[in-house]
N, C-alpha and C positions, 0 to 999 in steps of 0.2 A: 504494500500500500504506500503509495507515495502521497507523503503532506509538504505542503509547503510553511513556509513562516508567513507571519503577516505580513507580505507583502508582494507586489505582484510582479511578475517573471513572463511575460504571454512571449518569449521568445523560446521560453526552457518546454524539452519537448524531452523526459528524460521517462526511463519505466525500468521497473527492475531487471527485466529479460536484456535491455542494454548492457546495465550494472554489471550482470555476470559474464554478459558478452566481451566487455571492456576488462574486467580481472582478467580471466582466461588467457586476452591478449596482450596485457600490458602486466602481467607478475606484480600488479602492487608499485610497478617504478614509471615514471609519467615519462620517462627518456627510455624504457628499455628498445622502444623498435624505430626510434631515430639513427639514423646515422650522424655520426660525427662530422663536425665544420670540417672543408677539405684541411691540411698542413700541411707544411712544408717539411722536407727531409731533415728529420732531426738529430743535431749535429754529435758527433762520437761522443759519450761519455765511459767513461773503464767502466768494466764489469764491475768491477770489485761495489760500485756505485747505486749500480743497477737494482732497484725493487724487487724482492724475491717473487712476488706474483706480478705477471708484465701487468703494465699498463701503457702499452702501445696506441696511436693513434687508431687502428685499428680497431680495437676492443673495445667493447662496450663500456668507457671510462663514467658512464653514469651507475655502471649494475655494481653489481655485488651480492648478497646474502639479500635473498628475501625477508623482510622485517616479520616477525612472529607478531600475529593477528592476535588482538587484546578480545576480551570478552566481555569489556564492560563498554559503553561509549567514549570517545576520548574527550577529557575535559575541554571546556571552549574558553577562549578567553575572558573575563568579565565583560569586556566591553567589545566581543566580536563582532565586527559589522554586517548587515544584511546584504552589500555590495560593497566590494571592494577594487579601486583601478586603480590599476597598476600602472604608477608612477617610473619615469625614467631614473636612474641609479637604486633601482630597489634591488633588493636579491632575494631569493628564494626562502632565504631565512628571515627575516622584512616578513614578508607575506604570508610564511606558516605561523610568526609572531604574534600577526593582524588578528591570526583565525583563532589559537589555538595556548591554550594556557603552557604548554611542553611544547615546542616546535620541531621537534623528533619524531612526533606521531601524524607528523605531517601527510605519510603513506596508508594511511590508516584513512583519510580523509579525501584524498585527492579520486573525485571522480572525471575521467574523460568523456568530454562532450563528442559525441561524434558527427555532429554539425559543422565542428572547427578545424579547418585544412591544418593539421599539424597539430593537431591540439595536445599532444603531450608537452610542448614548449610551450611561457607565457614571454608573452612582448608588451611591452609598454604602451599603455592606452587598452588593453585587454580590461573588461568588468569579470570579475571573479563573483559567482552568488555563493551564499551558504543556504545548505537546502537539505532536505532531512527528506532519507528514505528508508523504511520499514523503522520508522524510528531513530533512525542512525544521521549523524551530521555527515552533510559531502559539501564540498567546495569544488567547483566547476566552471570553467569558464561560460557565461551564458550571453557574451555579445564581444563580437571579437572587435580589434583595434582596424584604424583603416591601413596600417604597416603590415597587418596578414592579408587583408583583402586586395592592397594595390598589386599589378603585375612584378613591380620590384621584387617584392619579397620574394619569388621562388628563386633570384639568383644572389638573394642577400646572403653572405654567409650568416651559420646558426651564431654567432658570437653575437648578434645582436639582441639575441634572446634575453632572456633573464637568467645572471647564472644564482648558483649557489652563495657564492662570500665575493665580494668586491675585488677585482685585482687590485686596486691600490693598495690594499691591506696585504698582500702577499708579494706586492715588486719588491719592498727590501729584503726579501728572502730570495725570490730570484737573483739580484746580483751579487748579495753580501752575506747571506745567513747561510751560510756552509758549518757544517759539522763532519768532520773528513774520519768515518773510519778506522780501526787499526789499520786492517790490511789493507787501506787506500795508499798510503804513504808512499811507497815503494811500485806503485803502478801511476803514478802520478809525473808529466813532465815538470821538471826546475828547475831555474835559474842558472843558470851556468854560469856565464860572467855577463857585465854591462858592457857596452859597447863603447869604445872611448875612453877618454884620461877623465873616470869617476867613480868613484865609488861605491856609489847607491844611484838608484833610478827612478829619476819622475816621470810626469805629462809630459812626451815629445824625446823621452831618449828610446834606445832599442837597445834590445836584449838579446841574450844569446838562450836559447831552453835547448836542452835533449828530452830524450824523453817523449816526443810528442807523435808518434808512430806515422799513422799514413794521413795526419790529417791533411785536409785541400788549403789552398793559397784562400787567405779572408777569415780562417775559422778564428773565432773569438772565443778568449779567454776570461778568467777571473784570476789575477794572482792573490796567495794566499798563504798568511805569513801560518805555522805551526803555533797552537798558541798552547793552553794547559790543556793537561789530561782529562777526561772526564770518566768518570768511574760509575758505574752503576749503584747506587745507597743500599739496594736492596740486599746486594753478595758481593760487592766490591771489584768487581771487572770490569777490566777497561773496555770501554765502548770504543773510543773515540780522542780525537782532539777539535777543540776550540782552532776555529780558521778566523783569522783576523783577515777582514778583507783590505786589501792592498791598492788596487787597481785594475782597472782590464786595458787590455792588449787585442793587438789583429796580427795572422803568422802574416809574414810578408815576404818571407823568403825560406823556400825548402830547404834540406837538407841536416846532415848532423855534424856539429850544432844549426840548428835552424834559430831564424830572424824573426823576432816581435816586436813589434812598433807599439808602446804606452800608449793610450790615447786620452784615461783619465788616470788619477792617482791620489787617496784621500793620504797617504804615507810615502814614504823613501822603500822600493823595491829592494833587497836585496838579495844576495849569494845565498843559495836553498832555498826562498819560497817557491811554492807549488805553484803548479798553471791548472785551475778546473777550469775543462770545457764550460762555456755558455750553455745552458740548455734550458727551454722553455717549457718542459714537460709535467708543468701543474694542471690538472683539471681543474675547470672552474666551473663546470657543471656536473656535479653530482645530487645524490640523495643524499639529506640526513636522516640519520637509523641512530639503534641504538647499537650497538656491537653484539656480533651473532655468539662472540665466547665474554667469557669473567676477564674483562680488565681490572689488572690493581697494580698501577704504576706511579708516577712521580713525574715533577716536572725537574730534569737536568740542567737545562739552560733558556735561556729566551735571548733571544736574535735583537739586537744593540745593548746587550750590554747592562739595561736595568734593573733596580732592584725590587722595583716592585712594579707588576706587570696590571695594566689596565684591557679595556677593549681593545678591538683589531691588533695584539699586536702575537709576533705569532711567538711559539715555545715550541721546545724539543723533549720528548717524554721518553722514557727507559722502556717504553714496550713497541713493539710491531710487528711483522707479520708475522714471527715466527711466534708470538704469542697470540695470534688470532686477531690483529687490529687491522682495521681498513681505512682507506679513502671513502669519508663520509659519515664515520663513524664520530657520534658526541658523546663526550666524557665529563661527567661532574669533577668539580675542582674544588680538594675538601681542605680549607687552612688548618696549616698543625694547631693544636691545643698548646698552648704555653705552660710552660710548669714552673708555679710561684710557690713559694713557702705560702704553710697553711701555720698562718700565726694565733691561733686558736685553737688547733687540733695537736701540732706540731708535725714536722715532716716537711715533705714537698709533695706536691699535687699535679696532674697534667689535666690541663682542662679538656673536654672533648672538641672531636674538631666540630667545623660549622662548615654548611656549603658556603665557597665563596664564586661560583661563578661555573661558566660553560664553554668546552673547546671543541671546537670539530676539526677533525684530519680531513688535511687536504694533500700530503704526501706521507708515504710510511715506506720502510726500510727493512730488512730482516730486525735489527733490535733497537733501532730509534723511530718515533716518528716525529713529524710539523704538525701544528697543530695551530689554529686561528682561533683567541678567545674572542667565543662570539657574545659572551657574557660577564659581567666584573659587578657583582654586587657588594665585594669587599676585596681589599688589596691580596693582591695574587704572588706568591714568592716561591722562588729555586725553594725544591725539596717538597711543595705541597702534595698533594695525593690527587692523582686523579683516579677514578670507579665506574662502573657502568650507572648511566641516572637510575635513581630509585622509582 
């Protein structure tokens, strides 16, 4: 039995026999049977580097684990809207926010209209309804924008879509937020010598790197100074080191030693820092879910440097794939309990932790991954707890 809410939809033309028609085909993921924006050939990164489950342009970088189907209705926001348009710079999490008290059960809720050319994508100017069948909340698009209905649109790349988490929030991880591996080190091109009577290298000197195997004339760099260890809190193994970013470079001439031209430089380059490839291989449209196994990890480090981390900015966590973590997966972020003398009781006391906010993975690693706090409702700090949301 389909009811509406108070108010009126004479475009919404939806029935359950759709509903089921629409699961069937679409697994619960509003992106599973899109293709991906065309890309470009993307540029060498070392194995050692490489995501233990691919995520190749190819691949369906929106799927992953089907979300486990709740049995109760999912909570709504207090103040969910009867329509919602979709505003340009929103993202997916924006708009599961709008609807939904948890924006993780976002899957739970999303029904596809099958009126709307593409309708597993939302675009800007889209009206989303909230609309209740057999009792249950769906959110659906019920009047599409005029950016789906002009001819443009079928040669617009999907990047105009709505993604998931804002690129801005994730470019200074793309240039600067490296966490290089053990065994990166030694699979990594570096520094050989500066080119010239100098000692260190900035914007505008060239360099001498080995190391850089068969890459083409143009390929871009990030150099990358080795910085501290980072250890795992949980069993004390090394993960990894802190990459201080240095500058990027273009090769400009083959061979060994091969030729790189600076092009910018927040430091002085010098003798051993690493050269990591450029690579632009963040999804920025995925699902959020909850994580299909038991996360219980930590946050290691956060990308510039802060001590106390707020929204958008991203971290690096002691778990990944090979502990069951995914691209799209959100993580509750639980602040340690401090432990004060109990000047009454006597002793010392640890207070219990409290949620202090929400992260979702947008890249993961066999034992680290990134992560975008899409939420900060108290200050966020190296060593916290992150858990699957309750």
């Amino acid at each position: 039995m389909f009811h509406r809410r108070p108010c009126s939809y004479r475009s919404l033309r939806l029935t359950v026999a759709a509903f089921a028609a629409t699961l069937a085909g679409c697994a619960l993921n509003p992106f599973s049977n899109d293709q991906p924006a065309p890309q470009a050939a993307p540029e060498r990164t070392p194995a050692s580097i490489q995501p233990a489950a691919p995520q190749a342009a190819a691949a369906p970088v929106y799927g992953g684990p089907v979300v486990e189907r709740v049995s109760e209705p999912v909570p709504l926001s207090a103040d969910a809207p009867d329509e919602y348009v979709v505003k340009v710079g929103d993202t997916l999490w924006d708009i599961a926010a709008a609807f939904l008290r948890d924006p993780w059960f976002w899957p739970e809720i999303w029904y596809v209209n099958p009126d709307i050319e593409n309708p597993h994508l939302i675009y800007p100017g889209d009206v989303l309804g909230l609309v209740y069948i057999d009792g249950r909340p769906r959110v659906t698009p019920i009047r599409a924008s005029t950016y789906r209905l002009s001819p443009q649109a079928r040669i617009t790349p999907l990047t105009q879509a709505v993604t998931s988490i804002p690129y801005s929030a994730v470019s200074a991880f793309l240039s600067s937020g490296q966490v290089l591996e053990k065994n990166q080190l030694n699979d990594l091109p570096y520094l050989l010598e500066v080119r010239g009577d100098h000692m260190m290298a900035a914007a505008g000197n060239e360099i001498y790197i080995r190391g850089n195997g068969n890459d083409v004339l143009g390929s871009r760099y990030n150099v990358v100074h080795v910085g501290d260890a980072l250890y795992d809190p949980d069993d004390n193994r090394l993960i990894g080191y802190q990459g201080i970013f240095v500058g990027e470079g273009t090769l400009r001439r083959l061979g060994d030693p091969a030729t790189v031209a600076l092009t910018d430089t927040s430091q002085e380059a010098v003798r051993g820092d690493l050269l990591v490839p450029e690579t632009a291989e963040v999804p920025l449209s995925f699902y959020p879910r909850t994580p299909s196994s038991r996360i219980d990890g930590r946050i290691i480090h956060v990308v510039g440097g802060v001590t106390q981390i707020g929204q958008y900015q991203v971290v690096v966590l002691n778990r990944g794939t090979s502990h069951g973590l995914a691209v799209g997966d959100v993580l509750t972020v639980y602040q340690a309990g401090e432990t004060i003398k109990d000047r009454f009781g006597g002793g010392s006391v640890t207070l219990p932790e409290e949620e202090a906010g929400t992260v979702m993975m947008f890249k993961v690693f066999d034992r680290i991954g990134y992560g975008l706090v899409m939420e900060a409702t108290q200050s966020i700090h190296v060593l916290d707890a992150v858990r699957n949301p309750s």
